[in-house]
N, C-alpha and C positions, 0 to 999 in steps of 0.2 A: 290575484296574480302575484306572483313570489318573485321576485327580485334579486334573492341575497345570492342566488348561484352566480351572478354578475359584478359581486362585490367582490375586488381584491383584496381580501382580509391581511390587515398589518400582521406581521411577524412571519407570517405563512412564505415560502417562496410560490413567486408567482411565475406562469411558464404560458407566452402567449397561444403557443401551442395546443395550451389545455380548453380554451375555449373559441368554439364553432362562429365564426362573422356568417355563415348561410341560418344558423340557430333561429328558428320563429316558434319554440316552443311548443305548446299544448293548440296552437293557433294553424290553420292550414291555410288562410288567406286574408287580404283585405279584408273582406265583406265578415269573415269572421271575427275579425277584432276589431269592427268598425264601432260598435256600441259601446264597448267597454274603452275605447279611446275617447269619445265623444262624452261620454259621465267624466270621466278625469277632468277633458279640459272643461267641462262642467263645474264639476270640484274644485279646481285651479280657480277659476273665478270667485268661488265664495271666500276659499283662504285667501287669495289677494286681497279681499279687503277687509280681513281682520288683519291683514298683516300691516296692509297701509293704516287702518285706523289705529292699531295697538302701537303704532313704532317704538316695537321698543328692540323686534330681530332685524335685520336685514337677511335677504336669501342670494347668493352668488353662485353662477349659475357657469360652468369652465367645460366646455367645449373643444378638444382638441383632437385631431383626424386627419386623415392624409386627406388630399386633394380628392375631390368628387365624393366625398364620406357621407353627405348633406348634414354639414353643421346648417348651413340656411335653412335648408328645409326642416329642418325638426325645429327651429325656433318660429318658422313661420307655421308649422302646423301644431305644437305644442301648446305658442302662447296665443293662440287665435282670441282664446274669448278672455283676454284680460283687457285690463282698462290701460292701455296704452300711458298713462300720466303716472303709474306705478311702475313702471320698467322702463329698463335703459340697455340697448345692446352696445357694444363697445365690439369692433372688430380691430386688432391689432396686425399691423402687415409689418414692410420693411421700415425699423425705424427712423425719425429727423432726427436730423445733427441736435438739437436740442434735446432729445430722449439719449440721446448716446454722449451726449457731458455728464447728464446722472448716472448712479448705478440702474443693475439691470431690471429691478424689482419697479422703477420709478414710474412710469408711464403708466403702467397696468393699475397703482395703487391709487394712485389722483384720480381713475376712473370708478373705484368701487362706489355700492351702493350706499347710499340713506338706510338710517334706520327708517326701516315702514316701505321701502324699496326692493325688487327684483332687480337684477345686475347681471346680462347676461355677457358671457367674455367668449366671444369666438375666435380661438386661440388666443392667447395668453402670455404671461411670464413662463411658461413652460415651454415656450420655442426658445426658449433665451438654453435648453438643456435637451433642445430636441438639433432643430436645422441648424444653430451654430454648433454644436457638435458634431455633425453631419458636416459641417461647411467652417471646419474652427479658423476660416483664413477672418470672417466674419470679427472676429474678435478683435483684429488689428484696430475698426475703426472706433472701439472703446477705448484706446488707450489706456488701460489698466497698468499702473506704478509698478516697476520691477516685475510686468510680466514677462517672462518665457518661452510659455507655450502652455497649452494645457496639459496635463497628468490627469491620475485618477483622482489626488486628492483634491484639485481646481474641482472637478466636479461634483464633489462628496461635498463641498465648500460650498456650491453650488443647490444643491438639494437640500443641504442642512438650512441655508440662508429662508429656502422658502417652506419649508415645516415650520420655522422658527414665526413669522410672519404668518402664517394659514393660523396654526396655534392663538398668536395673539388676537386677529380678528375674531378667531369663533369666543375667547377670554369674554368680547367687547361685542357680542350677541349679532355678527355675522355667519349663520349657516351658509356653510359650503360644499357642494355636490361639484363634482369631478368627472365627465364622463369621457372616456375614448371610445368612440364611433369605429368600432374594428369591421375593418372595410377588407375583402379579400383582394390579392393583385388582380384574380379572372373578372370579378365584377367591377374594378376599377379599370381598367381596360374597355369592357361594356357600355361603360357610362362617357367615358373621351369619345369612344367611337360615335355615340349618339347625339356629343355634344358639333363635334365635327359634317354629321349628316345632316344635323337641323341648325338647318341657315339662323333660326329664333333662337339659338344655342352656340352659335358660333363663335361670339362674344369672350366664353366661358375659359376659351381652351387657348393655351399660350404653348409655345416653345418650351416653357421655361417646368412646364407639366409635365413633359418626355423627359425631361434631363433629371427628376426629383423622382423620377418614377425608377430610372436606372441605377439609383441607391437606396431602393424598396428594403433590401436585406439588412442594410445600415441603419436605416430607419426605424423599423420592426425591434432589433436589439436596443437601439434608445429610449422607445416606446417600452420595450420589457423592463429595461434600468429603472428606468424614472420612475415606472409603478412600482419598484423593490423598494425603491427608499425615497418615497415621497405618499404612497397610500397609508395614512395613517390615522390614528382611533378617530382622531378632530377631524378629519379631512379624507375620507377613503376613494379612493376610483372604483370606477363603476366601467366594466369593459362590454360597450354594447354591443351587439352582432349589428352589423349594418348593411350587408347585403341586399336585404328585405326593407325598405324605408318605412314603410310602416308598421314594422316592429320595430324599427328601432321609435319611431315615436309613440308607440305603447308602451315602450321598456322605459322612456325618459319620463312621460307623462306620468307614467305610474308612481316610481321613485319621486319625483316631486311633491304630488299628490299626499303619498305615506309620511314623506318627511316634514309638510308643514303641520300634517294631521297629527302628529306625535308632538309638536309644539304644544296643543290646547289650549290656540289660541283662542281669544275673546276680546269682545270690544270693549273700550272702555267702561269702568263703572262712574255711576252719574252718583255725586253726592246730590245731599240733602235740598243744601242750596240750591244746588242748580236744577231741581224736581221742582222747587217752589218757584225759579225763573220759567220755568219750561212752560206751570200750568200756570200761573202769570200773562204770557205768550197766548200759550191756549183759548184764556177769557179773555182774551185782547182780538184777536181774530172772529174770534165768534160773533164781538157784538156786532148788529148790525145799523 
């Protein structure tokens, strides 16, 4: 399965426009891509633990989508068959007064992964250039020295700040995978209603979902920005269709799967010595 038509290639202008959130590919259903989902997170589990026994990459795993996109669900049906003690989800909501005394980068970076670690971040330092843009009164309660207000170049300042950091960590062997869950408004709409109908779902659905939904257009140009000058060679986005949830967790599992597999990774090598502790070991157990 091919992937790169999902990749927003650096340099390129990107136009969310250009790609389909209904997109299920070469795929006409579930049942059709249920095999080839099922080998990935197959897959996923054996590089899990070359990656945890090799530590020497870590993999970050950036998640960001409007409301009902299923970031949950693609991380609970992605990472089903890993070993739970190699991964970490981190979900990031409204910040604590002690995340908002640092700058904006601080919360998100004390969560990254271990070397030998998956790091998964659902939403991210990226709302920090998404809903407070969308919502810049937000910015008051960072109290930023001689600020103003925000401009274009606050924000340029802003993008720039986090290539500069994405950069450094891939420097210092953290791969990082980007993906936006592109959710249509018809099918998010779908998914409230359903969340509203089922008493077992009801939980799900806030006020605060209608009012973020009523700056869908605002939103969508943020989400365009941010992939212009933030998808780059170290660090690219991946703009998934997500209509369909199970392409979208075929399109992630996949891309994961490709990117640890072009690591090559391997487990550690055993010297000498420790062949001669091992069979040692060996004629130790044996006798009886």
């Amino acid at each position: 399965m091919k992937e790169n038509r999902f990749y927003a290639a650096p340099g390129k202008r990107f136009r969310l426009k250009d790609y389909d959130p209904a997109d299920t590919g070469k795929y006409k259903s579930h049942a059709h891509a249920k095999k080839t989902l099922d080998d990935n997170i197959e897959r996923l589990q054996r590089y899990q633990d070359l990656l945890f026994s090799g530590n020497s990459y870590s993999l970050l795993i950036i998640l960001q989508a409007m409301d009902a996109a299923g970031k949950d669900g693609t991380i609970k049906h992605v990472m089903s068959g890993v070993n739970p003690a190699g991964c970490e989800v981190s979900a990031f909501k409204q910040p604590s007064q002690q995340e908002l005394d640092h700058d904006f980068l601080w919360r998100c970076y004390k969560e990254l992964p271990e070397r030998g670690m998956i790091g998964i971040f659902s939403r991210s330092y990226y709302e920090e250039v998404l809903v407070v843009r969308v919502h810049p009164k937000f910015l008051d309660a960072e109290r930023l020295p001689g600020f103003g207000g925000p401009d274009e170049t606050f924000w340029k300042h802003r993008f720039q700040a986090i290539n500069d950091m994405e950069k450094h960590l891939v420097r210092n062997g953290t791969v990082i995978l980007k993906f936006f869950l592109h959710l249509s408004k018809e099918e998010q709409a779908r998914r409230f209603l359903g969340r509203i109908e089922d008493p077992g779902k009801n939980w799900k659905f806030s006020d605060a979902d209608l009012e973020e939904r009523l700056r869908w257009d605002d939103y969508m140009a943020c989400y365009e920005d941010m992939i212009n000058h933030t998808s780059t060679k170290h660090a690219g986005w991946y703009v998934i269709p997500a209509d369909s949830k199970w392409f979208t967790h075929l399109c992630v599992s996949d891309i994961i799967v490709e990117t640890l597999k072009g690591l090559k990774l391997k487990y550690p090598s055993v010297s000498a010595e420790q062949k001669e502790r091992l069979q040692a070991a060996r004629e130790a157990l044996g006798r009886k």
